[in-house]
C-alpha positions as CSV (number, residue, x, y, z in Angstrom):
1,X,-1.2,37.4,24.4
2,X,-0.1,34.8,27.3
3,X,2.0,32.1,27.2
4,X,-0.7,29.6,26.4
5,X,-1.2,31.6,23.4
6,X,2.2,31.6,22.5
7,X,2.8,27.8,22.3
8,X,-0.3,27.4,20.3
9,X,1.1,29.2,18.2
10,X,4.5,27.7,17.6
11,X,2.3,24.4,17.5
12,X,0.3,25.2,14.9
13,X,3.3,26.8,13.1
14,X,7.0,25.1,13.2
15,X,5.0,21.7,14.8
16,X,2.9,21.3,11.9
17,X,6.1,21.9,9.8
18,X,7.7,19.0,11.7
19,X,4.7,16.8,10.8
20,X,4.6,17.1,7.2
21,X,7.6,16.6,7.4
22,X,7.2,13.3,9.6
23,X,4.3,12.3,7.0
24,X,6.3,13.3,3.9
25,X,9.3,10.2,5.5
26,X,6.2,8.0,6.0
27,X,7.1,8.0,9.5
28,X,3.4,7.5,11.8
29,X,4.6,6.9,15.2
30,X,3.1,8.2,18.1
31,X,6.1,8.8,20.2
32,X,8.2,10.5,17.4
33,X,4.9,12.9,16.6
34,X,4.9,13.9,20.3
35,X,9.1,14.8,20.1
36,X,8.0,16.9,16.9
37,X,5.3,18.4,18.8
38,X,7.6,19.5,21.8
39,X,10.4,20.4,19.1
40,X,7.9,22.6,17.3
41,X,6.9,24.2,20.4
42,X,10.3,25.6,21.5
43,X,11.6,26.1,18.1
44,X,8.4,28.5,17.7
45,X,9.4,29.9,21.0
46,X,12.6,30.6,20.0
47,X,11.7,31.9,16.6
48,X,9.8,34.9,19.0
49,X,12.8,35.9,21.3
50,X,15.1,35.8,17.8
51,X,12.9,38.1,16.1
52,X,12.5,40.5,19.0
53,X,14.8,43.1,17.9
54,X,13.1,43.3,14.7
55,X,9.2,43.3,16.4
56,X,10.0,45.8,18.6
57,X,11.6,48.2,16.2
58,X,8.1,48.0,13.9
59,X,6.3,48.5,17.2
60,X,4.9,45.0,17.6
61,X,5.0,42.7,20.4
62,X,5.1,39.2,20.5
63,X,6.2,38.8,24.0
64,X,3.4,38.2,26.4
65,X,1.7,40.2,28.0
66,X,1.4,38.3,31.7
67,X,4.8,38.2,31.0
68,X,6.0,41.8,30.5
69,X,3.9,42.7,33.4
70,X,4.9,40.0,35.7
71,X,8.1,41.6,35.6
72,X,6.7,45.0,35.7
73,X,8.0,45.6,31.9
74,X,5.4,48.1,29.5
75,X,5.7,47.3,25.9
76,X,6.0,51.2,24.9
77,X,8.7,51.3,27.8
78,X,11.4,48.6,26.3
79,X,13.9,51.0,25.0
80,X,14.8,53.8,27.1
81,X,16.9,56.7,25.3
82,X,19.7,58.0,27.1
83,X,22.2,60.1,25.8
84,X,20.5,59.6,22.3
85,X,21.5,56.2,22.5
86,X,18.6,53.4,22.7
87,X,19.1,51.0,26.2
88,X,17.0,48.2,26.5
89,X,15.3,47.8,30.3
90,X,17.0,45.5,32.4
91,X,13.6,43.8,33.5
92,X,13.3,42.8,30.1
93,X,16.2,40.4,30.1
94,X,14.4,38.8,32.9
95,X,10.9,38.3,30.8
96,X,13.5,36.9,28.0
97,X,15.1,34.3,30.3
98,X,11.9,33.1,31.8
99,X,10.2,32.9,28.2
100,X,13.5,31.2,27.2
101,X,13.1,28.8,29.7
102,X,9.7,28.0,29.4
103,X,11.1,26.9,25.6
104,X,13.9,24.9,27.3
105,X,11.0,22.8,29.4
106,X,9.6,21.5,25.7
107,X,13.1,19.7,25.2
């Protein structure tokens, strides 16, 4: 999955939410449709870094891939166990905060 992926898919899932909502309020305007577009879009975004934890415990990931390996980060390689304790990489922080960011830019 890439990034371009990604924010179709917040588009087609929290922006279309916006815009039934938009419809439902009987509210057509072209500017206001575009703001719900770019809302959708991060709030989707978002919606993938909150549930993070949760994918990567049932072994799935949402994160992109040109992400992960632009900062040299391999899915099955997330959680390192040391001292039978679970530690997330510290490159992975850095594919949050850039994926984070890229939400930010929709705002």
């Amino acid at each position: 999955m890439s990034i371009e992926e990604l924010e179709v898919y917040a588009e087609n899932t929290r922006s279309l939410m916006l815009y039934m909502t938009l419809h439902l309020l009987q509210i057509d305007n072209v500017q206001v449709n575009l703001a719900a577009s770019h809302l959708g879009r991060a709030l989707g975004i978002c919606d993938i870094i909150r549930k993070t934890p949760y994918y990567l415990a049932m072994q799935r990931g949402y994160i992109p891939n040109d992400l992960l390996l632009k900062h040299n980060v391999f899915f099955d390689r997330i959680y390192e166990k040391q001292g039978g304790h679970p530690k997330v990489m510290e490159e992975f922080y850095d594919v949050v905060l850039e994926l984070a960011s890229y939400a930010k830019k929709h705002l």
